[in-house]
TORKOL-4160 file (C-alpha; in steps of 0.2 Angstrom, whole numbers, padded with zeros to 4 digits, m for minus):
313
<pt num="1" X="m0070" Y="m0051" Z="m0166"/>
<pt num="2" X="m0063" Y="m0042" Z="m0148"/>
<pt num="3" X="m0060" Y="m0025" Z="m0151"/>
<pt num="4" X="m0041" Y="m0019" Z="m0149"/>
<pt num="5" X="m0039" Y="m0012" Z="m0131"/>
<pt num="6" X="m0031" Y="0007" Z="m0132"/>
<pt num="7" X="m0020" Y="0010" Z="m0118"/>
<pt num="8" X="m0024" Y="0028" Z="m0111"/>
<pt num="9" X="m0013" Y="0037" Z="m0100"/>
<pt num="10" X="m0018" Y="0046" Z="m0086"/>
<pt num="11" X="m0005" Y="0060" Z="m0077"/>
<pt num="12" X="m0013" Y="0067" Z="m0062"/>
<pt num="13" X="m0009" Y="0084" Z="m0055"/>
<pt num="14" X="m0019" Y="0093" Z="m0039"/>
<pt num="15" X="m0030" Y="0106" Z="m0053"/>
<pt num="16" X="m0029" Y="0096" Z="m0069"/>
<pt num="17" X="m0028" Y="0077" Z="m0078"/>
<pt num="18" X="m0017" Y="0076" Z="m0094"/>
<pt num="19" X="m0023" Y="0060" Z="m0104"/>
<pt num="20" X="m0017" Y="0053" Z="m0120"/>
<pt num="21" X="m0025" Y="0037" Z="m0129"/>
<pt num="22" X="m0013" Y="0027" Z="m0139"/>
<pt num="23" X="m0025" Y="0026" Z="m0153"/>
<pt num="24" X="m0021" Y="0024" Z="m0172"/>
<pt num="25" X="m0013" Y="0032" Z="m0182"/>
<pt num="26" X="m0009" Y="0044" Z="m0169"/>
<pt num="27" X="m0011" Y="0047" Z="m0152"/>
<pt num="28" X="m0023" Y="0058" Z="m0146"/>
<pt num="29" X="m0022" Y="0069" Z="m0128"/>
<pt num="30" X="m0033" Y="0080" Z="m0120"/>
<pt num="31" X="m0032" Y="0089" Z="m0103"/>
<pt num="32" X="m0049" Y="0088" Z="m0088"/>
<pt num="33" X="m0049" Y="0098" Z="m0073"/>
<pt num="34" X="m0048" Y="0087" Z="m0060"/>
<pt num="35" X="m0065" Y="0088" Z="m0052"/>
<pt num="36" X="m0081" Y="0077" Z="m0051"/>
<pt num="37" X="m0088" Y="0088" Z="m0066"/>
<pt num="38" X="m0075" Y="0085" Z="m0077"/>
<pt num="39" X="m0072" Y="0067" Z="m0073"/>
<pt num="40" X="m0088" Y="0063" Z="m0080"/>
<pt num="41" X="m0083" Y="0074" Z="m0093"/>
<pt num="42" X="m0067" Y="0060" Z="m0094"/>
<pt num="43" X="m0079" Y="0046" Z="m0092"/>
<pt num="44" X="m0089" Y="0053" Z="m0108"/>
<pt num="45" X="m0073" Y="0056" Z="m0119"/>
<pt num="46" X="m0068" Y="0038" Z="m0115"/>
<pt num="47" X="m0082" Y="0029" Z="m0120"/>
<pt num="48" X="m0079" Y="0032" Z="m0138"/>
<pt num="49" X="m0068" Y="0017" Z="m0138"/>
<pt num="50" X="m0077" Y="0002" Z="m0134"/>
<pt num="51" X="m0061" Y="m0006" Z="m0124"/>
<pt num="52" X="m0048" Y="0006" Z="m0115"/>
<pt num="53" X="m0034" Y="0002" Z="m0101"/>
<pt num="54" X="m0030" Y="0019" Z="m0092"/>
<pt num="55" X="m0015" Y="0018" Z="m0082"/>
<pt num="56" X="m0009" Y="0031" Z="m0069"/>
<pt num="57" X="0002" Y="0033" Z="m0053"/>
<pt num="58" X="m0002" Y="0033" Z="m0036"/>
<pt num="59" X="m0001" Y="0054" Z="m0031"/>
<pt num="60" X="m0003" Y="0050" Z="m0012"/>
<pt num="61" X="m0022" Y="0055" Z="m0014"/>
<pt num="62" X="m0027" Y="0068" Z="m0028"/>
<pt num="63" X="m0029" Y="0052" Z="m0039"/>
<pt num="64" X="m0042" Y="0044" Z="m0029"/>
<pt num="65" X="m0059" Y="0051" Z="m0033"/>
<pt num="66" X="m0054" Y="0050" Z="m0053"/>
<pt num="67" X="m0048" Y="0032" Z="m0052"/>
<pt num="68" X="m0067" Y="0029" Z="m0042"/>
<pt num="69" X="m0077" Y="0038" Z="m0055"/>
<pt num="70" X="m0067" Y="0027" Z="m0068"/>
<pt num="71" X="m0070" Y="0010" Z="m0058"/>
<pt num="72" X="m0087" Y="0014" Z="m0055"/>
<pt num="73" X="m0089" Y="0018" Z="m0075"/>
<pt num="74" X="m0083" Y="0000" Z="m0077"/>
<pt num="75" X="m0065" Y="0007" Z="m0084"/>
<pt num="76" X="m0051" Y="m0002" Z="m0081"/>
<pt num="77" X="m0039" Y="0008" Z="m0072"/>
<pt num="78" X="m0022" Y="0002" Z="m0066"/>
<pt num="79" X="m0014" Y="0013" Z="m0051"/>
<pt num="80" X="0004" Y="0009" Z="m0052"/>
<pt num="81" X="0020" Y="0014" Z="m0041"/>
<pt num="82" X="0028" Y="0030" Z="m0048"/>
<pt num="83" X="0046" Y="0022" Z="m0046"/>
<pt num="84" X="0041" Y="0009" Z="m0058"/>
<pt num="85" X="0034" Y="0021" Z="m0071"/>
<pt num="86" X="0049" Y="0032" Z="m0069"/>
<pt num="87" X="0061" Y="0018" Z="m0073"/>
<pt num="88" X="0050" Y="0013" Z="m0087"/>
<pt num="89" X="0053" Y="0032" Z="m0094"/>
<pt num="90" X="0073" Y="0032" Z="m0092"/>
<pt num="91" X="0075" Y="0013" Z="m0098"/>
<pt num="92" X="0068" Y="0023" Z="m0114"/>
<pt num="93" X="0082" Y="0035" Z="m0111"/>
<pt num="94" X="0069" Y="0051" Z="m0109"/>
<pt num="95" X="0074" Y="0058" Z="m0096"/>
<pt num="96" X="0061" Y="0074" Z="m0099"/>
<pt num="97" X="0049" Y="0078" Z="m0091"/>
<pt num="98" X="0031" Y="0086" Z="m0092"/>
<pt num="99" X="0013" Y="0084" Z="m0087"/>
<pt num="100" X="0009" Y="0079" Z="m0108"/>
<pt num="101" X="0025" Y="0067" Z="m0110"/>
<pt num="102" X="0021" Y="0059" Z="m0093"/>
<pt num="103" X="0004" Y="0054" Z="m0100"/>
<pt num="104" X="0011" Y="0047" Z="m0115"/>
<pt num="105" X="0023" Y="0038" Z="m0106"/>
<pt num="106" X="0010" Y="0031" Z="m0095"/>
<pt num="107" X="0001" Y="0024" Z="m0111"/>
<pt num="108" X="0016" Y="0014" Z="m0116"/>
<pt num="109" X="0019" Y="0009" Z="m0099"/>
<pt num="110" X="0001" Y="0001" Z="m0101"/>
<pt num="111" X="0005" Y="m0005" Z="m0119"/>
<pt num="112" X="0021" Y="m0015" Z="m0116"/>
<pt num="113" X="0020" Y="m0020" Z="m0098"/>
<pt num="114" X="m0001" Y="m0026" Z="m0098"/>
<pt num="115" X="m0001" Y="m0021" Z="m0080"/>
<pt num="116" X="m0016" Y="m0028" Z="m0070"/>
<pt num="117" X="m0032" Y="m0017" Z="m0065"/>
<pt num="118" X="m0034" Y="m0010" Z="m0046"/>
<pt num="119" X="m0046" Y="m0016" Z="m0039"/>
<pt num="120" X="m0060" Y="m0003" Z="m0031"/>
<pt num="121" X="m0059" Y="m0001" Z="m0013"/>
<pt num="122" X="m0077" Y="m0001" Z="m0004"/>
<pt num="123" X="m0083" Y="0011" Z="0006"/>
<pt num="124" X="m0077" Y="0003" Z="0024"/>
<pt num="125" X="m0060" Y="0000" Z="0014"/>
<pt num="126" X="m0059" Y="0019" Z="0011"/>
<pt num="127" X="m0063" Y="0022" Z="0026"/>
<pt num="128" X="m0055" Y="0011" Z="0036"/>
<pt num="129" X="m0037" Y="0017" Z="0026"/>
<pt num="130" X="m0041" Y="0033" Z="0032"/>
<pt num="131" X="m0041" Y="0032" Z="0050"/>
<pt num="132" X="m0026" Y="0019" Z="0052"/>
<pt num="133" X="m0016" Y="0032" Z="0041"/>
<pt num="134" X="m0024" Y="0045" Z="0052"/>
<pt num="135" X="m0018" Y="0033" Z="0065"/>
<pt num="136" X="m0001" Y="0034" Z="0061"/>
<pt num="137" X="0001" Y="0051" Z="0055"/>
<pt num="138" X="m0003" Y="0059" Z="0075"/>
<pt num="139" X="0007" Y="0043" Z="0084"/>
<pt num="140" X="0024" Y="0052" Z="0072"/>
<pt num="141" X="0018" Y="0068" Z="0077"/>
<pt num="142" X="0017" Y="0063" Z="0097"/>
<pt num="143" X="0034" Y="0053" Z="0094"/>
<pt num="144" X="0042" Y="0069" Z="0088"/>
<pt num="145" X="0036" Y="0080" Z="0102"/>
<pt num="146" X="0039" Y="0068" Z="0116"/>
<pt num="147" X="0057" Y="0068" Z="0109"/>
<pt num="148" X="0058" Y="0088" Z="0109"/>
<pt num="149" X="0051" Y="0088" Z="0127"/>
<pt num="150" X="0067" Y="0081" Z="0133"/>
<pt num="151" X="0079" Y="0096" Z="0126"/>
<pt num="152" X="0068" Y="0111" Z="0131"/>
<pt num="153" X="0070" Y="0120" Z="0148"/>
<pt num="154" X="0060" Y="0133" Z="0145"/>
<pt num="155" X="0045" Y="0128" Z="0157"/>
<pt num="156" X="0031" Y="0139" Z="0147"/>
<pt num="157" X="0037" Y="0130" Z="0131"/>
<pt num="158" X="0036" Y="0115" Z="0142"/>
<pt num="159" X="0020" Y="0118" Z="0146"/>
<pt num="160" X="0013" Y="0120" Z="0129"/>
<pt num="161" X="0021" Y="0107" Z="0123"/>
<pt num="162" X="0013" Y="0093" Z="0137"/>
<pt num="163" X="m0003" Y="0100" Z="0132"/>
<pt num="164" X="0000" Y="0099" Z="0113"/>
<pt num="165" X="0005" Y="0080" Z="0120"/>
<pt num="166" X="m0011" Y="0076" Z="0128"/>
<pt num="167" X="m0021" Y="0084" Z="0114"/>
<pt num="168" X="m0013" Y="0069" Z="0101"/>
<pt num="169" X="m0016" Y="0058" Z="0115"/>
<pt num="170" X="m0033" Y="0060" Z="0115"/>
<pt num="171" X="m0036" Y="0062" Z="0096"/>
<pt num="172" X="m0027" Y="0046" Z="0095"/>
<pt num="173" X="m0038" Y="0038" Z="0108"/>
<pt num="174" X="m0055" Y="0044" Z="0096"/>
<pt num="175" X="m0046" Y="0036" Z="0081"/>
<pt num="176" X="m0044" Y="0020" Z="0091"/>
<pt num="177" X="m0063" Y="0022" Z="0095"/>
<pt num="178" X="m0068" Y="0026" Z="0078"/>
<pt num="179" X="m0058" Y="0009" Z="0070"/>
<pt num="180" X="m0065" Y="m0003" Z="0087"/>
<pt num="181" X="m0084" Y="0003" Z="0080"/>
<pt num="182" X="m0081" Y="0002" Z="0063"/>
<pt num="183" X="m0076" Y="m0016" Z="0065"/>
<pt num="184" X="m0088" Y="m0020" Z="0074"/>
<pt num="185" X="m0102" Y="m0012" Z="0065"/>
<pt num="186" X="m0092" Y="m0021" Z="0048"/>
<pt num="187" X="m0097" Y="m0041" Z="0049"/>
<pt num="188" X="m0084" Y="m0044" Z="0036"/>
<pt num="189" X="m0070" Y="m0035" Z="0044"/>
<pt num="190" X="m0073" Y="m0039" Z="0062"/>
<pt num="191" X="m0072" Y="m0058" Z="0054"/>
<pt num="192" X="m0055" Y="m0055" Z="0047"/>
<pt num="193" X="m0047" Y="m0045" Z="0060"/>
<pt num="194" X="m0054" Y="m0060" Z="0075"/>
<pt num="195" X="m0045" Y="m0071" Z="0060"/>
<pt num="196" X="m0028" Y="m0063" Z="0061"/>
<pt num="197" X="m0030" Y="m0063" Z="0081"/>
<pt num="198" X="m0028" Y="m0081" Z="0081"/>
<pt num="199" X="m0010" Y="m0080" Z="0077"/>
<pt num="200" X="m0001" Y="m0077" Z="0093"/>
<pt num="201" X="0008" Y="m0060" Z="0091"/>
<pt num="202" X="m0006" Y="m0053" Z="0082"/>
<pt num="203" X="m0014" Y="m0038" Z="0091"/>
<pt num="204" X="m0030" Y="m0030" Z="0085"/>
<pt num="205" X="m0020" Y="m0014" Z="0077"/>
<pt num="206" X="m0009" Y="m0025" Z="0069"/>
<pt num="207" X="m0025" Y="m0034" Z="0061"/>
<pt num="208" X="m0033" Y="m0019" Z="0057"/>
<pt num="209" X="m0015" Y="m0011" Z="0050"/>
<pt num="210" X="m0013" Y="m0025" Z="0038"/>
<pt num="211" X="m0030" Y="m0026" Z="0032"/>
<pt num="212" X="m0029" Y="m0007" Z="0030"/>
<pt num="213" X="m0012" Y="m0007" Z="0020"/>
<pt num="214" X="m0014" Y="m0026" Z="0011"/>
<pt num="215" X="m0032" Y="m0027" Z="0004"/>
<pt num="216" X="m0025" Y="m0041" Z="m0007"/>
<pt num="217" X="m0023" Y="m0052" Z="0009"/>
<pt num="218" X="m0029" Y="m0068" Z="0008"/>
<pt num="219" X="m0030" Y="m0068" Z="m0013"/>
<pt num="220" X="m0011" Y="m0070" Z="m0016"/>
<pt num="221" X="0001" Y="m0084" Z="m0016"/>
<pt num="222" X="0014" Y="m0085" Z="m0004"/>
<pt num="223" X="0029" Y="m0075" Z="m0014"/>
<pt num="224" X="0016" Y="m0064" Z="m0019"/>
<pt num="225" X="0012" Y="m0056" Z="m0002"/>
<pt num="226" X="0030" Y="m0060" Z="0005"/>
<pt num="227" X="0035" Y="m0047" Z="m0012"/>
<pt num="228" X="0020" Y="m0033" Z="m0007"/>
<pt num="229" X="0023" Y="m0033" Z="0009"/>
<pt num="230" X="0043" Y="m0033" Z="0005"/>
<pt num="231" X="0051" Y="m0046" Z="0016"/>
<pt num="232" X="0056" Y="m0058" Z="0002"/>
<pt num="233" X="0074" Y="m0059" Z="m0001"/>
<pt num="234" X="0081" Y="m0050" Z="m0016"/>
<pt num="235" X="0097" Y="m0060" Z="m0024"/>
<pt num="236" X="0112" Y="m0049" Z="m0027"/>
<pt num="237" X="0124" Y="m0065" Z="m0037"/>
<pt num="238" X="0134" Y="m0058" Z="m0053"/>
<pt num="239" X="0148" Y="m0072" Z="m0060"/>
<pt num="240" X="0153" Y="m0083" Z="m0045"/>
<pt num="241" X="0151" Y="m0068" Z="m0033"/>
<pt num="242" X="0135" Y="m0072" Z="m0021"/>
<pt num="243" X="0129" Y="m0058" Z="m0013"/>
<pt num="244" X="0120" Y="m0056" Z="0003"/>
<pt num="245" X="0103" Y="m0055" Z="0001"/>
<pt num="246" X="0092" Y="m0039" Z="0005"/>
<pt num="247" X="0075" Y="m0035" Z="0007"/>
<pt num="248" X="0069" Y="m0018" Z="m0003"/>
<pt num="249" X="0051" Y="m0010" Z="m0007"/>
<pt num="250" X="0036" Y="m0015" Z="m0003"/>
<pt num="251" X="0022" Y="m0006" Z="0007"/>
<pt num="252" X="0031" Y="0002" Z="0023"/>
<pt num="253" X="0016" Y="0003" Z="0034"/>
<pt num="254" X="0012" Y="m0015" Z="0031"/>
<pt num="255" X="0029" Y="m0020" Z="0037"/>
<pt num="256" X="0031" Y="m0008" Z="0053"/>
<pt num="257" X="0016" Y="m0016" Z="0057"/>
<pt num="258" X="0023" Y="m0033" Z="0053"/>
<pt num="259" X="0039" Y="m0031" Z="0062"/>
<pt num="260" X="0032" Y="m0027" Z="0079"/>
<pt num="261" X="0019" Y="m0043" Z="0077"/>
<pt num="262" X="0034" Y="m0053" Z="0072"/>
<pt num="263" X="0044" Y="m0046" Z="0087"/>
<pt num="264" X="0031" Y="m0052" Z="0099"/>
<pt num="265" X="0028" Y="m0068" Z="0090"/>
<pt num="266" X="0047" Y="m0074" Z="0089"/>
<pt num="267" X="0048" Y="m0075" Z="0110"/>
<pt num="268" X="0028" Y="m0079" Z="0114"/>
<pt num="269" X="0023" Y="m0090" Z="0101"/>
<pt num="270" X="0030" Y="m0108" Z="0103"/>
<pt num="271" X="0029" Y="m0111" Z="0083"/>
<pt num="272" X="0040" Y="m0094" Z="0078"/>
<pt num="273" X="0048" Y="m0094" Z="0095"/>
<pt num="274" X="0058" Y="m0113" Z="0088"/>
<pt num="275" X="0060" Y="m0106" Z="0069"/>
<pt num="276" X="0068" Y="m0090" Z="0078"/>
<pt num="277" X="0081" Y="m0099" Z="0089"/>
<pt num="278" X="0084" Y="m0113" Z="0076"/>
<pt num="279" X="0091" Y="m0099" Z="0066"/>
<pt num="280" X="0099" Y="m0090" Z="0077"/>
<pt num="281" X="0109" Y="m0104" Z="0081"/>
<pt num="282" X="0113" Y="m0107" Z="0064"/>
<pt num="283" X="0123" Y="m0090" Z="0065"/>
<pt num="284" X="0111" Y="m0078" Z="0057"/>
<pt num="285" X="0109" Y="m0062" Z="0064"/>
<pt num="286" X="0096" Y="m0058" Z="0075"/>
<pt num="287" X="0088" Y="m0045" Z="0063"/>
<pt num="288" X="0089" Y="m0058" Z="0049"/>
<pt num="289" X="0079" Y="m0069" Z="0059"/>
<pt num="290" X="0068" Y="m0060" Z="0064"/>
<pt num="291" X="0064" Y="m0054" Z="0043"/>
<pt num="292" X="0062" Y="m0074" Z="0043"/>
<pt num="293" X="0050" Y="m0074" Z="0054"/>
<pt num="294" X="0041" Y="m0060" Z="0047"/>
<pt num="295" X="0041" Y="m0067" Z="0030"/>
<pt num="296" X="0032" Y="m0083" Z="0038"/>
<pt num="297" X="0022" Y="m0075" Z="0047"/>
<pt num="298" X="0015" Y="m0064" Z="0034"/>
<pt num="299" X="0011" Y="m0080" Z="0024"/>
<pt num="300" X="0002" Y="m0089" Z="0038"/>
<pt num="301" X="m0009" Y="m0074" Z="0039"/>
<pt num="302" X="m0012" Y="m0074" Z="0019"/>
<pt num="303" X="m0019" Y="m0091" Z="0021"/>
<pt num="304" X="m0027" Y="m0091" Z="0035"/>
<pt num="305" X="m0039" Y="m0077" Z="0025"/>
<pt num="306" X="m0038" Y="m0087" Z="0011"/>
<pt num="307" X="m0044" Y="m0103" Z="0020"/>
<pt num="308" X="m0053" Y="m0098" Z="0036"/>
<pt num="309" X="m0053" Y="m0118" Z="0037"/>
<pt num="310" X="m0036" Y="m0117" Z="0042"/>
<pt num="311" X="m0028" Y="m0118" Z="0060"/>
<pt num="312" X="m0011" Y="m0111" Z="0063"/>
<pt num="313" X="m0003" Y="m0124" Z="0072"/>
């Protein structure tokens, strides 16, 4: 007989990990310092259950090396979407709030909801996520400097402020360098990204963006990456009322990326360029249109990774 999965929790803080296992009769919790020594620790202490799920949320980084030493242990770990796990807490009507409960909240979330395991990122994965990141943290930096430039009229703080200019400039340039070699150094990832060129509209940062921000690419169906990426329309109907519909969620990087291939491809690609005016001439807006077109767009792009076969008409 399989052995009962317990579902562990897993809050994650900058110095410490709260962890509670949803084991019977009672749970049991524990608190690690969050550092390679003591995730081995974590490691150790999880093994005594031959089948565990640990569930955490994503902390924009302080969860990363624990959820690699668990993957690497062959834990499953799911990394989910705080928003979710939040909503999960108040549909339960605890509206508390501490490291401890957090972990035990997590559990249940894990329990009741069976959300699937992350998958571990490889090294070029990691590392490729961290320069288009890096990428697009020093081009909102230079956005936000070039507009200061045009309100300042003191010419020292003028100067300073071309140079700080220049400086992103060139940082931005290395980046840039730095994604080009590692594509070209990776066989697998300069495949994939000549595979997104294909598509009309489809630069080589916008290949690299999306590979970046959508690992999933290419092992999804079409509503599934139109949902990640958050261009599928949401219904808003209640009674006879029908709503318009909205787009909401989904990964923002992905779609900032998308939106400018999309803008391109809606006036320079002959197969998006007819879908766009056919709608528009229906009556839709032009910003409606052009979530159309990234919605299809995105979906070509999933297939064409996950059938390199295919040819984009």
């Amino acid at each position: 007989m399989s052995q009962p999965v317990v579902h562990v929790g897993l809050d994650i803080a900058k110095a410490h990990l709260d962890v509670c296992a949803l084991d019977q009769p009672h749970p049991v919790s524990r608190r690690f310092a969050n550092r390679p020594l003591a995730h081995a620790a974590l490691v150790s202490w999880l093994q005594q259950w031959p089948a565990r799920h640990v569930v955490c949320e994503a902390t924009g980084g302080y969860e990363r090396r624990v959820v690699a030493a668990l993957q690497q242990a062959q834990i499953p770990v799911s990394v989910v979407n705080p928003r979710h796990a939040r909503d999960f807490a108040r549909a339960q009507g605890r509206l508390a709030k501490t490291d401890r409960l957090d972990a035990y909240m997590l559990a249940q979330f894990g329990q009741r909801l069976q959300p699937p395991p992350t998958p571990p990122r490889s090294a070029v994965q990691q590392q490729l996520a961290e320069l288009v990141a890096r990428r697009t943290q020093l081009r909102g930096l230079h956005r936000a400097e070039h507009n200061r430039l045009e309100h300042l009229q003191h010419p020292a703080v003028r100067r300073q402020l071309r140079a700080h200019l220049r400086s992103l400039e060139r940082q931005i340039a290395q980046v840039d360098q730095w994604l080009d070699e590692l594509t070209h150094t990776t066989s697998e990832l300069h495949e994939k990204v000549q595979c997104l060129r294909a598509v009309r509209g489809v630069g080589p940062i916008t290949a690299i963006t999306l590979l970046a921000t959508v690992p999933e690419l290419g092992t999804l169906n079409r509503r599934q990456v139109a949902a990640l990426v958050g261009v599928a329309p949401l219904n808003r109907d209640s009674g006879l009322r029908r709503g318009h519909r909205l787009i909401a969620g989904g990964r923002a990087a992905a779609r900032a990326a998308l939106y400018m291939a999309a803008l391109v491809a809606a006036f320079a690609n002959p197969q998006f360029k007819v879908f766009y005016q056919r709608l528009i001439a229906a009556g839709k807006a032009p910003k409606v249109a052009l979530v159309a077109v990234m919605r299809k767009l995105i979906i070509l792009l999933n297939q064409l990774l996950k059938n390199p076969q295919f040819q984009p008409t």
